[in-house]
N, C-alpha and C positions, 0 to 999 in steps of 0.2 A: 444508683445501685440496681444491678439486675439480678432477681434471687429466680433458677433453675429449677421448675417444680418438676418431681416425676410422679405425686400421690397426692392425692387430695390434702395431706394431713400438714404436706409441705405448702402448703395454699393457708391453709389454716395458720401455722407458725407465722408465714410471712407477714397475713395482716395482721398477726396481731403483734409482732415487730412493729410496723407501720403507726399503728396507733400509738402503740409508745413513746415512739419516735417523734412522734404526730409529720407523720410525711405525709405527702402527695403519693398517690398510689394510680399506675395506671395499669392495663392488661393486654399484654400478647397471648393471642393464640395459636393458628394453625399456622403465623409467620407471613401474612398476604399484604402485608403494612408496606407497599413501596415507598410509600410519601414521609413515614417517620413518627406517622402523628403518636402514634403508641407508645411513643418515649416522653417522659416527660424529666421535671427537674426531680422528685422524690426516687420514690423506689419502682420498679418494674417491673410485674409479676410475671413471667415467662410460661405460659402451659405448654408450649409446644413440643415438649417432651410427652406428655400425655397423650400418646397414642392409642389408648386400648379399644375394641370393638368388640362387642358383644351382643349376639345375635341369640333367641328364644323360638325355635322353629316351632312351638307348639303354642304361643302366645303369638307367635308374627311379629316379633317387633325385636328392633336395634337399638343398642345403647353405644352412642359414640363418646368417646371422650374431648375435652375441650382442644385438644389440639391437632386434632385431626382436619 
């Protein structure tokens, strides 16, 4: 099972599918997995749709999201 997160809260829902389920849970992020290892036999949590960036020019600091 591959569940498509776009929002944190879609992350939240999945694991906790997951535990119900009681599955194997593994994680994609930015999608750099050529070898496969990131799939596994349970569920698959996809962040790579998580793109957002967010920059604080007066703090100096970036917040990147997990699938970037």
């Amino acid at each position: 099972m591959i569940i498509r997160c776009a929002a944190a809260a879609d992350v939240i829902k999945s694991i906790a599918l997951a535990r119900d389920k009681n599955m194997e849970v593994a994680i994609r992020a930015g999608g750099h997995d050529l070898l496969g290892a990131s799939v596994g036999d349970g569920m698959v949590i996809d962040l790579s749709r998580m793109k957002e960036i967010e920059s604080d020019q007066e703090r100096r600091s970036v917040r990147v999201a997990a699938g970037v």
